[in-house]
N, C-alpha and C positions, 0 to 999 in steps of 0.2 A: 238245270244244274249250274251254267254259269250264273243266275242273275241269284242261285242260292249264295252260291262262292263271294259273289261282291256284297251282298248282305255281308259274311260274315263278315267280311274283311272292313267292312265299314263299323260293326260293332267293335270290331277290337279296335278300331282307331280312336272312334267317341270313347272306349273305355282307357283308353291311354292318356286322351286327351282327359277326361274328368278324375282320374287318379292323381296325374300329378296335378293338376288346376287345386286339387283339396290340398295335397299334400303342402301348397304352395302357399295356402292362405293358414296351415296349421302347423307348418314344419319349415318355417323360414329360415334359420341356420342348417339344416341339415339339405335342405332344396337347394337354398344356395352353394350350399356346396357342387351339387349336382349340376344345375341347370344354369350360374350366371355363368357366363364368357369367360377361359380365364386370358384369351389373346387383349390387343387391345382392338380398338374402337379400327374398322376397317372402312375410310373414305369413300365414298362412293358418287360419280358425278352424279349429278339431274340426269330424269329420264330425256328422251332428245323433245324437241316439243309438240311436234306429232303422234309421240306413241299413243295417247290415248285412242286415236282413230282406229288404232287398230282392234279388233273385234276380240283379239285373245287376249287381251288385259280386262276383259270385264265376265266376271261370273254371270251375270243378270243386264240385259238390254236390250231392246226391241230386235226381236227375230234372232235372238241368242237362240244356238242348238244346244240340246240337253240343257236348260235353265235350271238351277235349280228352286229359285225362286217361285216355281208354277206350283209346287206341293199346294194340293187343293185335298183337306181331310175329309173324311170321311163321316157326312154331318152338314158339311155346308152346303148350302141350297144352290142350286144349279146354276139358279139365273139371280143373283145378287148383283146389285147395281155396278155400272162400272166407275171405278176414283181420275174422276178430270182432271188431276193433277200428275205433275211429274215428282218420281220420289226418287231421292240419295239415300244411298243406306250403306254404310259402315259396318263393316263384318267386326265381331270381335278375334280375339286373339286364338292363333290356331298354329303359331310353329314355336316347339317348346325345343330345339335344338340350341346346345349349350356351344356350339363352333364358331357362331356368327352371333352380332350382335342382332341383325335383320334379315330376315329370311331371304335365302336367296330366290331369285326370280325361278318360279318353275314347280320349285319344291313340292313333291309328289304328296307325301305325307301332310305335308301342311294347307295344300288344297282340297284334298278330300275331305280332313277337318270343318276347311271353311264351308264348302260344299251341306255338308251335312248341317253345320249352323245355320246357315242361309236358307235352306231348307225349313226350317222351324219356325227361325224368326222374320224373316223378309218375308215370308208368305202371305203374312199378316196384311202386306200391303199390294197383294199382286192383283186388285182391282183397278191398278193401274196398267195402261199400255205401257207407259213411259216407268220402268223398273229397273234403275241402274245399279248397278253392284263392281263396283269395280276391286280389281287384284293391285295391292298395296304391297312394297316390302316392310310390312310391319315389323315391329321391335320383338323382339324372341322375347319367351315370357319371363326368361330369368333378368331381365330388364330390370322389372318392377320389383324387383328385390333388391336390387344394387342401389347404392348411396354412393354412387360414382358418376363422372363427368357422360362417361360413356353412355349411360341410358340416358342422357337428355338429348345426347348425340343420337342415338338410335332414333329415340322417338322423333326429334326433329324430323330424319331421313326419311321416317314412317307419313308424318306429318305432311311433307313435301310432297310425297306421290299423292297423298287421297287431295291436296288442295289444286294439283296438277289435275288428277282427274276431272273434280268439282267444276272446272273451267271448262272441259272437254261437254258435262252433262251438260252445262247451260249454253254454250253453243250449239246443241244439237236437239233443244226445247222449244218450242216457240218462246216467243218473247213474251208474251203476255199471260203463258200459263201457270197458276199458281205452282208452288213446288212446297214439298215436303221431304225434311232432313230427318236424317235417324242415323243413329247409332247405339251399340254396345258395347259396353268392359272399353277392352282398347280404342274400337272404334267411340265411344261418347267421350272419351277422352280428347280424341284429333276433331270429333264434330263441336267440342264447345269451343277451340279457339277454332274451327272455319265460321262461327258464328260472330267469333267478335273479330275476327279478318275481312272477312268478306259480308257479313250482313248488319253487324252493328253502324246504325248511322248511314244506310247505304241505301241509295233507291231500293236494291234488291229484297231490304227488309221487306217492302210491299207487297210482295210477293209469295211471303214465307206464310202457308196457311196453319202448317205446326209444325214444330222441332221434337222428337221424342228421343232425349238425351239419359239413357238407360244405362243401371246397370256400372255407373259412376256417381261418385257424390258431384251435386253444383249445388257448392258455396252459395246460400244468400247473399252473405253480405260481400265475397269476394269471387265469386263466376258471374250470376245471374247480371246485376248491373252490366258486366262487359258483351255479355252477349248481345243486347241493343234488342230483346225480345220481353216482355213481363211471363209470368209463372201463369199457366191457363188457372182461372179462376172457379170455369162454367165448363157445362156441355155446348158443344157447338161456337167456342168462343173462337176467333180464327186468332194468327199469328201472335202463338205463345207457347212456352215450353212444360211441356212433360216429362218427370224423371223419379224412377223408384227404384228401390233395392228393396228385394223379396227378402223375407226370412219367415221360416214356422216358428211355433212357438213351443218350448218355450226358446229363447233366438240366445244365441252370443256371438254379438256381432264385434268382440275386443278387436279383432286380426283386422277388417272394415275397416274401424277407426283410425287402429294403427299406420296401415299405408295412406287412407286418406291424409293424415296428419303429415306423411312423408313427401308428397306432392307438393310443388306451389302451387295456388289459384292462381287465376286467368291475367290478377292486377297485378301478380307478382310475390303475394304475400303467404306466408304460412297459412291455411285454413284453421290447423290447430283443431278447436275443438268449436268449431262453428256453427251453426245449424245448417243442414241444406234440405233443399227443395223433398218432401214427398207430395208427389201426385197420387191421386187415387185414382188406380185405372176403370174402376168399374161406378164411380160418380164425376168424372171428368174434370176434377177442381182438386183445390189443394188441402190434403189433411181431411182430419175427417175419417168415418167408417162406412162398410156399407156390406151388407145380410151377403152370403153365398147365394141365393135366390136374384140378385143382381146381377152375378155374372152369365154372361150369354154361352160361355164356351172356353175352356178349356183343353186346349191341342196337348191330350198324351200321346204321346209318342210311343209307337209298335219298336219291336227291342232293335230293329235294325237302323232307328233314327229318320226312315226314308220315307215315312210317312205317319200316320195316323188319324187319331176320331176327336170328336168334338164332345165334351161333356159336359154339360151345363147344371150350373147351380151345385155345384161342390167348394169351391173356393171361394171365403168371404175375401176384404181387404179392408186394413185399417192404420194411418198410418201413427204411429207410437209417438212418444213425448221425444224416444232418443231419433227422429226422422227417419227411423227405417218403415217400411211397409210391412207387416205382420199380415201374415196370412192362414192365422190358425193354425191346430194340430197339423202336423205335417200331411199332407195327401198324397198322394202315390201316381207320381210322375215317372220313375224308372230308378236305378239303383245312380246316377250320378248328383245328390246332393250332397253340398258340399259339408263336413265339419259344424258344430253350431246351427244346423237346422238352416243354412244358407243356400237357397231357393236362385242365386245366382244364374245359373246356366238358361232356368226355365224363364228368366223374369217376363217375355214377351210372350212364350207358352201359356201360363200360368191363367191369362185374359187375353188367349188371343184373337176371342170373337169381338168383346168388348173394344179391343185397341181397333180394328176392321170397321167396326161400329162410329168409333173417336173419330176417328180419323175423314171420313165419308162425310161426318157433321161438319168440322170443324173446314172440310175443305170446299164443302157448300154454303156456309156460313160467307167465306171469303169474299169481297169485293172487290175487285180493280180499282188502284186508285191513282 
């Protein structure tokens, strides 16, 4: 009976969370009204420099209890190889309270969220021992609506914890073990400048065997160059980036473009109406189409989010002239897509044997250099 109870209680959080996530990308004066901040921008020091060590700021990390990164669906083979790489991974956005600009530390609601997200998409990569997920005070999502000083401010503060953490993962990695970053939505956001912070031009680049920067546009001509990594080209190719945004068809991705255009790139500049990056997850390279009979697996999700099966060869991927990824007639993932056939929430679902697949190449591929 209790584990019925937290079921539900977890559905009505994911259903809270993807109502207003839609309403967000189709109902921007009216959300706004709801959801941005109206105090101002609340200061907040750095965390001290130690907190990472402690074991309650990380969702996901070697001998974490209750992880929720271990979801192993139902479908996948027992004994699949294990990933000798160390992996970061960037939760996306999960506290939509309109009181604070940044979630506060703790925040019930907004951990369960992540929780449940991390669950879907991090799992994807739990072939590794080394699976760190760390708890950020992320920017509240009415952030991303605001044309005000304050969400650069939030996100900075957002910014600041996950690049704190990042330091925390690599001291406690061996030195010589390849690593693999990821993020999503808000998190690919914070991981495209940890990439031109800390690995563009940096020994550490060397070390980077992929980036899968998800679920955000990166700018060609104004992210990719800052990040110090090229766009994976190949299967198996090592340190290079991957980045898509799902949509069925037929797709209207106007609301996408819009905020994209509201964001600066990484050099500082308007993206505007620039091309950016589609990867295809289910032929490893960039651009391009490829049959549903390609993909190895598809993680739907059972309604309570806490788990699911693996369904192969239903979702083709292709990516379109406007750089979205097109994934066909829409498929039947569960009742949270968003507005316009936007596949957003599922993007790591969607191919999540394929990405498991990516990833195990391209980290075997890798050499020390």
């Amino acid at each position: 009976m209790a584990r019925k109870f937290l079921y539900i209680i977890a559905a009505i959080v994911v259903l809270v969370f993807a109502g207003r996530l839609a309403l967000t990308f189709y109902g921007d004066s009216l959300m706004g009204m709801a959801l941005v901040p109206r105090g101002g921008f609340e200061a907040q020091p750095p965390l001290a420099a130690n907190a990472y060590a402690d074991p309650a700021l990380w969702y996901s990390r070697p001998g974490a209890q209750d992880d929720p990164a271990k979801l192993r669906p139902t479908g996948l083979p027992a004994g699949d190889a294990p990933l000798p790489a160390a992996v970061f991974f960037i939760h996306p956005t999960s506290y939509y309270g309109p009181t604070h600009w940044n979630a506060p530390q703790g925040d019930a609601t907004a951990e369960r969220t992540a929780r449940l997200m991390i669950g879907g998409m991090a799992s994807a990569f739990n072939g590794s021992a080394q699976l760190w997920v760390p708890k950020y005070r992320q920017a509240t999502f009415g952030a991303f609506l605001a044309d005000r000083p304050e969400r650069n401010r939030a996100l900075d503060l957002a910014y600041g914890d996950v690049r704190q953490a990042f330091h925390a993962f690599l001291a406690s990695i061996p030195a010589d073990q390849p690593i693999v970053l990821v993020g999503h939505s808000q998190g690919a956001l914070h991981l495209k400048r940890l990439l031109r912070d800390e690995v563009a031009g940096k020994p550490l680049a060397r070390r980077v065997a992929a980036a899968y920067v998800v679920g955000w546009p990166v700018s060609l001509a104004h992210d990719l160059p800052a990040m110090g990594l090229p766009a994976c080209s190949a299967p198996g190719q090592p340190g290079c980036v991957m980045s898509w945004l799902s949509y069925a068809e037929p797709a209207d991705p106007r609301q996408t473009l819009a905020a994209y255009a509201r964001f600066p790139a990484l050099d500082g500049q308007s993206p505007g109406g620039s091309p950016f990056l589609c990867s295809n997850p289910l032929t490893g390279g960039q651009g391009g189409s490829a049959p549903a009979s390609q993909n190895r697996g598809t993680l739907v999700p059972d309604a309570t989010m806490t788990g699911g099966m693996l369904v192969a060869a239903t979702v083709p991927a292709r990516c379109a002239a406007n750089h979205f990824l097109l994934i066909g007639a829409p498929p039947v993932m569960g009742p949270y897509v968003l507005p316009g056939n936007n596949y957003h929430v599922y993007d790591l679902l969607l191919f999540w044997a394929n990405v498991r697949t990516d990833v195990a190449a391209r980290v075997a591929a890798w050499k020390p250099q």
